[in-house]
C-alpha positions in Angstrom: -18.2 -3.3 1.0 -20.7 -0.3 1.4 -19.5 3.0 2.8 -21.5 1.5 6.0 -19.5 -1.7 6.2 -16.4 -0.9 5.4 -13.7 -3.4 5.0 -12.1 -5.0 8.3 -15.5 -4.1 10.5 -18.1 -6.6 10.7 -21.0 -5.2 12.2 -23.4 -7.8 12.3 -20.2 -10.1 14.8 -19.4 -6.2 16.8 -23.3 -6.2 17.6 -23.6 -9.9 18.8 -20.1 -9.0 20.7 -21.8 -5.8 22.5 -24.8 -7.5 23.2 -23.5 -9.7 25.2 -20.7 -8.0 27.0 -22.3 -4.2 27.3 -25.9 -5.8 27.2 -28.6 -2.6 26.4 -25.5 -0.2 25.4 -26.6 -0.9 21.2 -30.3 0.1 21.0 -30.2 0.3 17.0 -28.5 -1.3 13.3 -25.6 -0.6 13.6 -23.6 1.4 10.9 -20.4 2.4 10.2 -17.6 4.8 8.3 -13.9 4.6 8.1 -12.4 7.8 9.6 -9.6 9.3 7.5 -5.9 10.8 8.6 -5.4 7.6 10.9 -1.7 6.3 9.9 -1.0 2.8 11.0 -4.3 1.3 13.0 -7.3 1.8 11.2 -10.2 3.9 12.9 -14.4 3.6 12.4 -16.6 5.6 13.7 -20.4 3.3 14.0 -23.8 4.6 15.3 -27.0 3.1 15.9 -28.6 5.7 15.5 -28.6 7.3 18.7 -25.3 7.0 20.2 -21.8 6.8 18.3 -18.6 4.8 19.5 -15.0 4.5 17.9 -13.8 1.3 17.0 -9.5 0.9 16.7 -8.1 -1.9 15.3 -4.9 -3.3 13.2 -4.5 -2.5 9.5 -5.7 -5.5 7.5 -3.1 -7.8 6.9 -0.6 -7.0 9.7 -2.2 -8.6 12.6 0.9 -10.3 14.5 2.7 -6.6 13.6 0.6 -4.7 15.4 -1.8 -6.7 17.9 0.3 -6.1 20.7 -1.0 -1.5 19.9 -4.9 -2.7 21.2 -4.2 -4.4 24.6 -1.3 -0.9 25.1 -4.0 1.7 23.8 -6.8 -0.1 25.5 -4.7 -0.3 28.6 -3.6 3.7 28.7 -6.7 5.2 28.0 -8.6 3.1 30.8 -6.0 3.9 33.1 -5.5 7.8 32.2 -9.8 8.3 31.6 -10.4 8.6 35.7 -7.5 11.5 35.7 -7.6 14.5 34.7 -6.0 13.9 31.3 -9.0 14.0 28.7 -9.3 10.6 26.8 -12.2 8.7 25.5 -13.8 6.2 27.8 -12.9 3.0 27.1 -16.1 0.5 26.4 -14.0 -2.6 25.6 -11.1 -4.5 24.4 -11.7 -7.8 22.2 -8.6 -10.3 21.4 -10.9 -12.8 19.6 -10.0 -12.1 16.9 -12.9 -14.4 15.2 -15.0 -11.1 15.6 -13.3 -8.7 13.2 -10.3 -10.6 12.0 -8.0 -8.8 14.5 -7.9 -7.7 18.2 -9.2 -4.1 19.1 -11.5 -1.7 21.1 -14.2 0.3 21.3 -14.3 3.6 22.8 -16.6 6.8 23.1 -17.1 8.9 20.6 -15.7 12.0 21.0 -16.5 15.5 19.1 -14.4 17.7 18.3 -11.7 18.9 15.8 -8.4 17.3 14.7 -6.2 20.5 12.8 -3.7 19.1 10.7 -2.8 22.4 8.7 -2.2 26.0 9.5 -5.0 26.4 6.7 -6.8 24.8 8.9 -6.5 26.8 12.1 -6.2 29.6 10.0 -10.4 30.6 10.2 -10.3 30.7 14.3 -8.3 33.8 13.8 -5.0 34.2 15.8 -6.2 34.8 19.3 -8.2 31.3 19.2 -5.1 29.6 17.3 -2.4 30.9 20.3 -4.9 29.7 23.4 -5.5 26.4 21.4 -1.9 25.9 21.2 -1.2 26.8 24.8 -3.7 25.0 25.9 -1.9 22.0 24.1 1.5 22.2 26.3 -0.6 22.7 29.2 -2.0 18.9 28.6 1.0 17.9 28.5 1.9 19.1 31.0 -1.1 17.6 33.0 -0.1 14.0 31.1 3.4 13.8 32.4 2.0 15.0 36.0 0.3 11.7 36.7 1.9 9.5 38.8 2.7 6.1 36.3 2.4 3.6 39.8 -1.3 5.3 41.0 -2.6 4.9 37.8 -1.6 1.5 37.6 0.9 2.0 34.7 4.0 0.9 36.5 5.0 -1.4 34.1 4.1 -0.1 31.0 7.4 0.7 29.8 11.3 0.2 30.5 12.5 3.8 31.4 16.1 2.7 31.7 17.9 3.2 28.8 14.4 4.7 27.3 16.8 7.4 24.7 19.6 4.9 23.7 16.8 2.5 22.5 15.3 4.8 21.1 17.8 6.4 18.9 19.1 2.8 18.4 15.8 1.7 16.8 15.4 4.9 14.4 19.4 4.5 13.4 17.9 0.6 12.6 14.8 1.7 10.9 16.7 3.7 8.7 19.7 1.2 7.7 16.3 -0.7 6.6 15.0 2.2 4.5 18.4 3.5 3.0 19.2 3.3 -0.5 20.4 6.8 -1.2 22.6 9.1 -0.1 21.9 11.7 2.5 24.1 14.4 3.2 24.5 14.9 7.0 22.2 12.3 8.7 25.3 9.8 9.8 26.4 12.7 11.3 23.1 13.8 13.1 22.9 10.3 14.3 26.2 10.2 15.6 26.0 13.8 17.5 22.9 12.8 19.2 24.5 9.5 20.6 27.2 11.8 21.6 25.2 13.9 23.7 22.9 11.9 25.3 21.2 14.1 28.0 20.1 12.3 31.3 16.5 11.7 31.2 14.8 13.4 34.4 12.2 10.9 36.3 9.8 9.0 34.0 6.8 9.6 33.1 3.9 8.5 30.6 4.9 9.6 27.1 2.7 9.7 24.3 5.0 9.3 21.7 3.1 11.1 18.9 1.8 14.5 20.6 0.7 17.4 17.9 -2.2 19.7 17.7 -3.5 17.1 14.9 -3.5 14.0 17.3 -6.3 16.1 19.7 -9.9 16.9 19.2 -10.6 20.5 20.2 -14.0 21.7 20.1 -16.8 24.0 22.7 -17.0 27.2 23.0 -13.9 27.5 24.5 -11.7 25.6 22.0 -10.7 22.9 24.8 -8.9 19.6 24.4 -12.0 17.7 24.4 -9.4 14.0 24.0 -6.3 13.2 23.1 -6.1 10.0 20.4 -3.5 7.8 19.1 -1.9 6.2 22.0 0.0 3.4 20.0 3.5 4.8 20.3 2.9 5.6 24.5 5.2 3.6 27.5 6.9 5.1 30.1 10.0 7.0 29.4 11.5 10.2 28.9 8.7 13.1 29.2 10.8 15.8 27.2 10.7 13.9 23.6 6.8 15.0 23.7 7.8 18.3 24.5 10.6 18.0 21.7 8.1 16.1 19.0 6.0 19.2 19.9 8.7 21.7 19.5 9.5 20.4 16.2 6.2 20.4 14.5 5.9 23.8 15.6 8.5 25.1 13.5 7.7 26.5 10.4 9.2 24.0 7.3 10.5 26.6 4.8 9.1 24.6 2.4 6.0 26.2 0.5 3.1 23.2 -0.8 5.1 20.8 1.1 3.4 17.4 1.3 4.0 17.5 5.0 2.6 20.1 6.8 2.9 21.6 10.8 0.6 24.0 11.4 3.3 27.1 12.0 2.8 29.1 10.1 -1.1 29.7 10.9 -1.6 33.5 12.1 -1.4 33.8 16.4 0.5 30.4 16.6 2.8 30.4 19.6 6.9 29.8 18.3 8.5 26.5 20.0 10.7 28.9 22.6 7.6 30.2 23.8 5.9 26.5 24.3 9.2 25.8 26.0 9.0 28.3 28.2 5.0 27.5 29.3 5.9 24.2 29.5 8.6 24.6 31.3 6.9 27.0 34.0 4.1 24.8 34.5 5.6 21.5 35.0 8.7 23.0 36.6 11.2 21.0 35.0 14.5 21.8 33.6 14.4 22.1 30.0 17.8 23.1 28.6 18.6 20.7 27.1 15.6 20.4 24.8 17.2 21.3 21.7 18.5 17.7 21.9 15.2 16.2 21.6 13.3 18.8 19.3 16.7 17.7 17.3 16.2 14.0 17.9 12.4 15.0 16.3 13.7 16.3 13.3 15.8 13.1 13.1 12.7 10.5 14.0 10.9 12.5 11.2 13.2 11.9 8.5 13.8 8.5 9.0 10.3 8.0 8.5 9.8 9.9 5.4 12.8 8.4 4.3 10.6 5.0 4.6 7.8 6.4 2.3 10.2 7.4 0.2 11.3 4.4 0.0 8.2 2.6 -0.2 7.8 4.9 -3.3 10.7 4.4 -5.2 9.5 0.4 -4.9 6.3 1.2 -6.2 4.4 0.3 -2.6 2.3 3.7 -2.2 -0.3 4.9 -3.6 -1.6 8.9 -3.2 -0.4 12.2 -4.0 2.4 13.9 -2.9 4.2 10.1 -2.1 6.6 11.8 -5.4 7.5 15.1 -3.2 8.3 13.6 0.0 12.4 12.5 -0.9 13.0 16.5 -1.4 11.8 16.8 2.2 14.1 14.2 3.5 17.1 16.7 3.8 15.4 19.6 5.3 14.4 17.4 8.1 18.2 16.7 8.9 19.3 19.8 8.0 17.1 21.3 10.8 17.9 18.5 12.9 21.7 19.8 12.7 21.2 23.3 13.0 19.0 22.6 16.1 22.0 20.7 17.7 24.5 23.4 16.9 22.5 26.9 18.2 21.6 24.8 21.4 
């Protein structure tokens, strides 16, 4: 495939699909590019020359895995686009999936700036870098203030029992990754199922919320949209904040193939994004060291996976050799979060 028909994006069936169901939106050929740094669903961005959309679907070959992650992104970003939360607007969702081998959507396309490194951030300088980062809790905040029911999300989780499950299905995806030894982790999993706080009233949850899963961009550095809704439901509000918490601690680890963007000059530390978050949504947040500790757990279960995955001989990159050595730091930071409170 050209870099303008990538693999799993047919552009000659998307066309005949947008002509008839957003008749006069394509006025063009269409073309198209593969946008890098998605994880699991795949991400184009196509043009016809005038306007540009984003197309989401499945990664090729896991259909049945992951078909289910269209209808639930579609779904959250059409509700959440008339609010003030800043999402793309969503132009359709397709489940033939005779068009492009797969369900998915397309949506606007957004411009704007996805940092995934403090190297990154580093050239806005630190006053930009500290109102970016505010400006990220605030967001939040504004996410987990809309009411689920008025936006006609009612359903679009099981809030009850949303932590046990939760922890239950990490504990699960690790037993499934685990052919190693790793100091302290049975015994972060076991403190956390020990200290299961009481969630406060649901709300939607993102699942995945970090600076690099927003586009920032104007002249004011504003959340222009937030992207990868595939982990979202209804549940527990303060694992965002605690996701958020946690990959806004600096690592320790210098050249480490996983990066948050800490340590880039004027970025705020996770007490104060506690505290903003805290004062602007009003809710109680002392017991968020469980959940940035939970984070820290999530996170090594998954690197554990690619780890894994690399020891079988399944990935392919650089820096899949480094990521085992990172593995412990996780849980080690996961513990000492649990024990300073």
């Amino acid at each position: 495939m050209s870099p303008d028909h990538p693999p799993g994006l047919d552009l000659d069936r998307l066309r005949v699909l947008l002509d008839r169901e957003r008749p006069g939106l394509v006025t063009g050929p269409l073309s198209g590019r593969l946008i890098e740094g998605g994880r699991s669903n795949l991400t184009y961005a196509v043009s016809d020359g005038a306007a540009r959309w984003v197309v989401r679907r499945p990664p090729l070959g896991h259909v049945l895995a992951t078909a289910h992650d269209m209808r639930r992104e579609h779904r959250v970003i059409s509700a959440l686009h008339p609010t003030d939360v800043p999402v793309p607007r969503p132009v359709l969702l397709c489940e033939d999936e005779d068009v492009l081998g797969a369900p998915f959507y397309v949506m606007e396309f957004v411009e704007g700036t996805p940092f995934r490194t403090a190297e990154q951030l580093a050239p806005l300088g630190p006053e930009r870098t500290r109102a970016a980062v505010l400006n990220l809790v605030d967001t939040l905040v504004g996410l987990h203030a809309v009411d689920p029911a008025e936006a006609g999300l009612a359903d679009f989780g099981r809030p009850d029992g949303f932590l046990d499950r939760q922890l239950r299905r990490w504990a699960k995806q690790l037993d499934a990754s685990r052919n190693r030894d790793l100091a302290g982790i049975d015994e972060l999993h076991a403190t956390l199922g020990r200290e299961l706080p009481r969630s406060p009233a649901p709300t939607v949850v993102h699942g995945d919320y970090r600076l690099d899963n927003v586009l920032i961009g104007g002249e004011n550095d504003e959340i222009r949209a937030i992207l990868d809704w595939e982990m979202s439901t209804l549940g527990d509000p303060l694992t965002d904040l605690g996701l958020l918490a946690m990959y806004s601690s600096p690592l320790g680890m210098p050249d480490s193939p996983v990066s948050t963007t800490a340590q880039a000059p004027g970025h705020p530390a996770p007490a104060e994004l506690i505290e903003r978050y805290a004062t602007r949504s009003g809710r109680d947040v002392s017991g968020v060291a469980w959940y940035t500790a939970f984070a820290w757990f999530k996170l090594a279960v998954i690197l554990e996976g690619i780890h894994y995955r690399y020891t079988l001989g399944q990935t392919v990159g650089r820096g899949f050799d480094r990521i085992g050595d990172l593995v412990p730091v996780f849980i080690e930071h996961g513990l000492t979060t649990l024990q300073e409170g």
